[in-house]
VOBA-385784 format. One line per 8 residues: their letters; for each residue x, y, z of C-alpha. Coordinates in pm, 1 decimal, padded with zeros to 6 digits. Layout:
BEGIN
a) X,Y,Z; ... $
***
This chain:
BEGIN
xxxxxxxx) 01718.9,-03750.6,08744.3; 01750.8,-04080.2,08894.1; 01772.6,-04247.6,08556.6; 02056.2,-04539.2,08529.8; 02123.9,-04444.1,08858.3; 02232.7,-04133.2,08843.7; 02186.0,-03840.5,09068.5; 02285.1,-03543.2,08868.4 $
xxxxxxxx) 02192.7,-03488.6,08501.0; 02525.4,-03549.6,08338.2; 02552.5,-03921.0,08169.6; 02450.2,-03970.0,07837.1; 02137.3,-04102.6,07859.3; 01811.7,-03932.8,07654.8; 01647.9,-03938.3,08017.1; 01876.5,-03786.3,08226.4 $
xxxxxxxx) 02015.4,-03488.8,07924.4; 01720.5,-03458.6,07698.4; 01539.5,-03109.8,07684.3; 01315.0,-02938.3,07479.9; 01440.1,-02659.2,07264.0; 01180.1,-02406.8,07231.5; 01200.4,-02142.8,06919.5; 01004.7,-01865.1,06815.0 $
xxxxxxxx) 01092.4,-01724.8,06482.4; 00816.0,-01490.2,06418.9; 00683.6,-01487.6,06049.2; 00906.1,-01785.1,05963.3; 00763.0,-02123.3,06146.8; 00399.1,-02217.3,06162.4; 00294.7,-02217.0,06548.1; 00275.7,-02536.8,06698.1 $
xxxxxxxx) 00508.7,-02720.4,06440.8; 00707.8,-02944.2,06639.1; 01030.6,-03126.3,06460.8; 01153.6,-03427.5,06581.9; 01561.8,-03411.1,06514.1; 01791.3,-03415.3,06781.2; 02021.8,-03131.0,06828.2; 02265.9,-02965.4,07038.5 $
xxxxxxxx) 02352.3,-02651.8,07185.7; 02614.0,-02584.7,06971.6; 02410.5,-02536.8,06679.6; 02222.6,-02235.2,06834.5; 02539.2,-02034.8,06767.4; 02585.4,-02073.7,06380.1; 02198.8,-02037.3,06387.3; 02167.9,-01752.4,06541.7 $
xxxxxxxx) 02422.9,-01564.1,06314.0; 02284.5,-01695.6,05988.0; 01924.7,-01572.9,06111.6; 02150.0,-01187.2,06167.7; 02314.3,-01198.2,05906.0; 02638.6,-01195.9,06051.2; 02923.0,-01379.2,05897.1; 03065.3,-01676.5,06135.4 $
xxxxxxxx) 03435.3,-01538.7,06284.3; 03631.3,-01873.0,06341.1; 03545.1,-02212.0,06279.3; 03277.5,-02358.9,06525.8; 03116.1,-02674.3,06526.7; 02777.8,-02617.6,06542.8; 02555.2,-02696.2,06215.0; 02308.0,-02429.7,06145.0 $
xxxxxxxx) 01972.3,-02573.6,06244.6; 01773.7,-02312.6,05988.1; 01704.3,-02554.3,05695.3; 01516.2,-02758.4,05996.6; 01363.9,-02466.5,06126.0; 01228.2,-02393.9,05781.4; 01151.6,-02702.9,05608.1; 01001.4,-02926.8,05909.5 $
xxxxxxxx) 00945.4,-03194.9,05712.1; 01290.9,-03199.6,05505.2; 01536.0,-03533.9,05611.5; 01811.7,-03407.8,05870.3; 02063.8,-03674.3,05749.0; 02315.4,-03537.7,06052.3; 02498.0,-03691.5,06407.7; 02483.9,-03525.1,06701.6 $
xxxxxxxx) 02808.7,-03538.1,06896.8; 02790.4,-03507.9,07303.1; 03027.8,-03509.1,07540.8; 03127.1,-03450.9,07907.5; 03477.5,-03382.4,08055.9; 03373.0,-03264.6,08386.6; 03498.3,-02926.1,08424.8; 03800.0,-02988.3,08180.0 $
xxxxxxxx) 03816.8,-02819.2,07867.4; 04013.4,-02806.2,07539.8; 04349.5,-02925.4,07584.4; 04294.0,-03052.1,07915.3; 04071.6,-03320.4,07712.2; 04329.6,-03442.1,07468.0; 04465.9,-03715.8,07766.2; 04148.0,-03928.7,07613.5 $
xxxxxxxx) 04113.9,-04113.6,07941.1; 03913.8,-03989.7,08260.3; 04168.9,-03751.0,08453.3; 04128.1,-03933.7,08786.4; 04333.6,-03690.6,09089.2; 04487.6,-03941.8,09338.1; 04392.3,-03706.1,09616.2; 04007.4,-03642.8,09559.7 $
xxxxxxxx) 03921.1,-03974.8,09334.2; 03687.2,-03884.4,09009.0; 03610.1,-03529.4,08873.4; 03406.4,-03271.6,09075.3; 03066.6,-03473.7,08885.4; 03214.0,-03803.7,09013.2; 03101.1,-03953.2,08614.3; 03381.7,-04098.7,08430.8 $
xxxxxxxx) 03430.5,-03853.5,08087.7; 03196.1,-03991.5,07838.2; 03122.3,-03881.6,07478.1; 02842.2,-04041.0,07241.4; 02713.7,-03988.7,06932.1; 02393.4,-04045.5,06782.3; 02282.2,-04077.6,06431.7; 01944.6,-04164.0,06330.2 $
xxxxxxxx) 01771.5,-04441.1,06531.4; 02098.5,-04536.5,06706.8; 02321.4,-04385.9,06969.9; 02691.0,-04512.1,07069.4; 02830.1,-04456.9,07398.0; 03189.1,-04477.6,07510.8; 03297.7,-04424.2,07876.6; 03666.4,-04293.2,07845.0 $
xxxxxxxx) 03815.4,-04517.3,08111.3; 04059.5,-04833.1,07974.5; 03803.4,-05159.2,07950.0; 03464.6,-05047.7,07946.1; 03159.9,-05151.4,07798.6; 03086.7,-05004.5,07496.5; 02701.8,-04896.0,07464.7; 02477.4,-04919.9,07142.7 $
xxxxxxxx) 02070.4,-04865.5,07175.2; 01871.5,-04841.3,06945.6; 01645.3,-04476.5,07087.1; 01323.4,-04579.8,06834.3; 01267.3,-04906.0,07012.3; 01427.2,-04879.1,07317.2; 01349.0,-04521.2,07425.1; 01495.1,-04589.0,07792.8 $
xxxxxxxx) 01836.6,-04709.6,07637.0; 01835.0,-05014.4,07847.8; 01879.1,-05268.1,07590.7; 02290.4,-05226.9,07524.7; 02313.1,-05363.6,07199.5; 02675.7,-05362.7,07151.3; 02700.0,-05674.4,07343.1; 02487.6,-05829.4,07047.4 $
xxxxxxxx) 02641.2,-05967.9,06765.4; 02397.4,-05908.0,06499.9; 02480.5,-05552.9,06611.8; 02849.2,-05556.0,06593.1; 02862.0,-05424.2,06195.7; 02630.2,-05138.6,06332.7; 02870.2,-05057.1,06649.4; 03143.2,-05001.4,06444.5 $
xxxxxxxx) 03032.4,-04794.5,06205.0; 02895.7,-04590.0,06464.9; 03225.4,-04598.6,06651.2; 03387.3,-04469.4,06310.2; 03123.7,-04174.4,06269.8; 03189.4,-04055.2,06588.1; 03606.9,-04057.5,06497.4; 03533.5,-03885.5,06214.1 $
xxxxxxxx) 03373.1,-03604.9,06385.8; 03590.0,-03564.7,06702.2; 03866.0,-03557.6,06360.2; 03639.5,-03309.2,06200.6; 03613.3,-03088.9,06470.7; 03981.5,-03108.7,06510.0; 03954.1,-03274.5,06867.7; 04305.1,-03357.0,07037.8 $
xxxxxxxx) 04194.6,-03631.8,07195.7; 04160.9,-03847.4,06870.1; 04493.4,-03982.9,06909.0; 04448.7,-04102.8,07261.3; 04130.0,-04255.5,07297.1; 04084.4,-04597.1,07464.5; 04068.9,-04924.4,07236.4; 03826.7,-05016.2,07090.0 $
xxxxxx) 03800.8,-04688.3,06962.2; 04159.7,-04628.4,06826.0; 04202.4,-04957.7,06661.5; 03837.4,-04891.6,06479.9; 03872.7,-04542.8,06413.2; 04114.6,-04516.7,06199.4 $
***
């Protein structure tokens, strides 16, 4: 806490969000193996049901992180998607923008909605409030994400592709807020 300013653990910065995910599949995963590929939450889900057995009911967007678990060494070629809406959910997202109440000023977190997505060595950030500052670091060599370099033109082919891999997941996991995200993200999405 305390990173980039912040005093509670919700931007989307590897220092204030990053855990460690401990697992313990007994018989299946040397001890002590540790894999370096980002993941999220959501993919404990499908994992967990692939590991029973059990059939997936609906559609979720989780990827199943066994292959990984299995096969340490094997190439995750995979984004990871984050986001944070406050306490809004589903529909209440699909406005795009940060919901600001004219009574009580910013969310109960008092953070602007962000989402980001990071692929590989890179992670984009976008703040969902009109005119921001688009972020771009590179994790491998800037591990404290204080270098932005979306404001670097030898980045800019780099910042848009990862604006467009983020698009195509929100599309992919059939987010409503697609079609009202701020620009630059609507104009490059598409």
């Amino acid at each position: 806490m305390g990173h980039h300013g912040m005093e509670i653990k919700v931007a989307p910065y590897d220092d204030n969000i990053r855990v460690p995910l401990l697992v313990r599949l007994p018989n299946r995963t040397l001890a002590g193996t540790t894999i370096y590929v980002p993941v999220n939450t959501i993919d404990l889900i499908p994992t967990f049901f692939d590991y029973a057995g059990i059939d997936i009911p609906w559609e979720m967007h989780g990827s199943n992180l066994r292959t990984v678990f299995e096969n340490p060494s094997r190439e995750w070629d995979r984004g990871v998607l984050q986001e944070n809406f406050s306490r809004s959910f589903g529909s209440q997202t699909d406005v795009g923008l940060t919901i600001v109440d004219p009574d009580k000023g910013l969310p109960n977190q008092k953070v602007d909605w962000w989402l980001f997505y990071r692929y590989g060595d890179y992670k984009y950030i976008t703040t969902l409030v009109l005119d921001e500052i688009e972020e771009l670091y590179n994790i491998e060599q800037d591990p404290r994400e204080l270098n932005n370099l979306a404001l670097n033109p030898e980045y800019y082919g780099r910042l848009e592709e990862m604006r467009e891999m983020m698009i195509r997941e929100l599309s992919r996991t059939q987010a409503g807020l697609v079609e009202n995200l701020p620009l630059p993200l609507r104009e490059h999405g598409r």
